[in-house]
N, C-alpha and C positions, 0 to 999 in steps of 0.2 A: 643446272645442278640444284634439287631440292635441299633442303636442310634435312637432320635428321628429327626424326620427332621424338617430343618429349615422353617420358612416361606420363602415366593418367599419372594426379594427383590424388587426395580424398576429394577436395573442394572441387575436383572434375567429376566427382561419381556421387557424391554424399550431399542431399539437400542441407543438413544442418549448419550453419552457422556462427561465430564466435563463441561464447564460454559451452553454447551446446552440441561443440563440434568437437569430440574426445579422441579420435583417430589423429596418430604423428602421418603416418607412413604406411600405402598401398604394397604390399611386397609383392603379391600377385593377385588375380584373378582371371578365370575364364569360368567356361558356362555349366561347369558344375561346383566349384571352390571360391572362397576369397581368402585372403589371409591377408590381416594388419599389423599394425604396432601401433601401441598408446604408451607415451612416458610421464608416469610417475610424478606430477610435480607437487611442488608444494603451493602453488596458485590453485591448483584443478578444483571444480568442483566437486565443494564433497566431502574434501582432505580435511583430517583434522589430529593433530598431532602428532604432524607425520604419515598416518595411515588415511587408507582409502579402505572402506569395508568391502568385506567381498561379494554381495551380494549386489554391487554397481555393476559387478562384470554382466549381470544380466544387459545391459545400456551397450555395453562396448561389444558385447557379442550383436545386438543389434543393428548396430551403426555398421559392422561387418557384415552383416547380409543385406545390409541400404550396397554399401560396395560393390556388394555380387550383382545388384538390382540394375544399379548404376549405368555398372558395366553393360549387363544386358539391354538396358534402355538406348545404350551407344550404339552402339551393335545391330539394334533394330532400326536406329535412326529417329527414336523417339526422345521425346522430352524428357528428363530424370523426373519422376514425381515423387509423393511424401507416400509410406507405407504406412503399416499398423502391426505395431506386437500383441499379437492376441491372447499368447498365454505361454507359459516355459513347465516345462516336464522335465522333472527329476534336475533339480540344480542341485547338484554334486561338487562340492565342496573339499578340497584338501588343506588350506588355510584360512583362517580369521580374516586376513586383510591383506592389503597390498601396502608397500609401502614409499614411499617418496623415494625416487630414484630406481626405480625397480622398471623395465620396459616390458609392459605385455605384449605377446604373441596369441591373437585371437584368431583361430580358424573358423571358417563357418563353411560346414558341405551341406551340397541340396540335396535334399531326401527326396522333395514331392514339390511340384512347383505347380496346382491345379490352373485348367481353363478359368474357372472363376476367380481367381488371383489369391488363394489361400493357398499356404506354402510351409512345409517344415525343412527346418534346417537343427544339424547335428554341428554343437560347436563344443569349442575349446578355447581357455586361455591357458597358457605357457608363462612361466615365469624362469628364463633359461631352458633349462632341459627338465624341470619340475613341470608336471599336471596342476595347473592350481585349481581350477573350475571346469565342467561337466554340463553339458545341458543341451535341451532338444528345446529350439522356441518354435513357436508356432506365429506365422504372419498372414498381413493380407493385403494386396497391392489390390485399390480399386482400379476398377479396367478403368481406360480412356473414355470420358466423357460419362462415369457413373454420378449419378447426384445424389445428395446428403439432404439430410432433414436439417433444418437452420431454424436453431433454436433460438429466437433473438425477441427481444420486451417488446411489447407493443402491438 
């Protein structure tokens, strides 16, 4: 008799690590969606007097489509590797800030997921049943085994 398996966690899909690891909770994801939650605290990075500005949710909508990545990298049986946010179109805006205590709900759907690993995704953060943020990011998952220019002295 097997066990039954866990759900994925973030820390099963999401490379980021301690204070730059802003996702609570995977709600779902498959191969065109992700959806998270991040809560509000007054530790987070960021926060300050009570508020977190709203223009972080650009981060948290990202770390959600690291999720979607994640996920897919499972799935293919690949490694999770580290992505690139290349740019955000039309960040729309309903409030100033988030605030301490408040749990987001950040959607991320795939628009376009190209052979050369450049990708847009149409997201959203929720605060309850409120729209609080809007935005279309633009990413780019280097393929497997792509190499980088290493700028390093000497």
């Amino acid at each position: 008799m097997s066990s039954p398996q866990r759900p994925l966690g973030v820390a099963d899909l999401v490379p980021h690590r301690g204070t730059m690891s802003w996702l609570d909770r995977v709600i779902s994801v498959d191969a065109e969606h992700a959806v998270a939650e991040a809560d509000i605290r007054g530790s987070s990075l960021f926060v300050r007097n009570g508020r977190l500005n709203v223009w972080i949710g650009i981060e948290y909508m990202a770390q959600t489509i690291a999720v979607w990545a994640g996920h897919r990298a499972r799935q293919e049986g690949s490694p999770i590797a580290l992505g690139f946010l290349v740019g955000t179109r039309r960040y729309d805006v309903q409030r100033q800030s988030f605030k301490v205590g408040e749990c987001l709900r950040i959607q991320a759907d795939c628009e376009l997921m190209a052979g050369n690993g450049l990708g847009m995704f149409k997201c959203q953060i929720l605060v309850g049943d409120e729209t609080a943020a809007l935005a279309n990011l633009s990413v780019f998952e280097p393929q497997e085994g792509a190499q980088f220019l290493n700028f390093q002295k000497g």
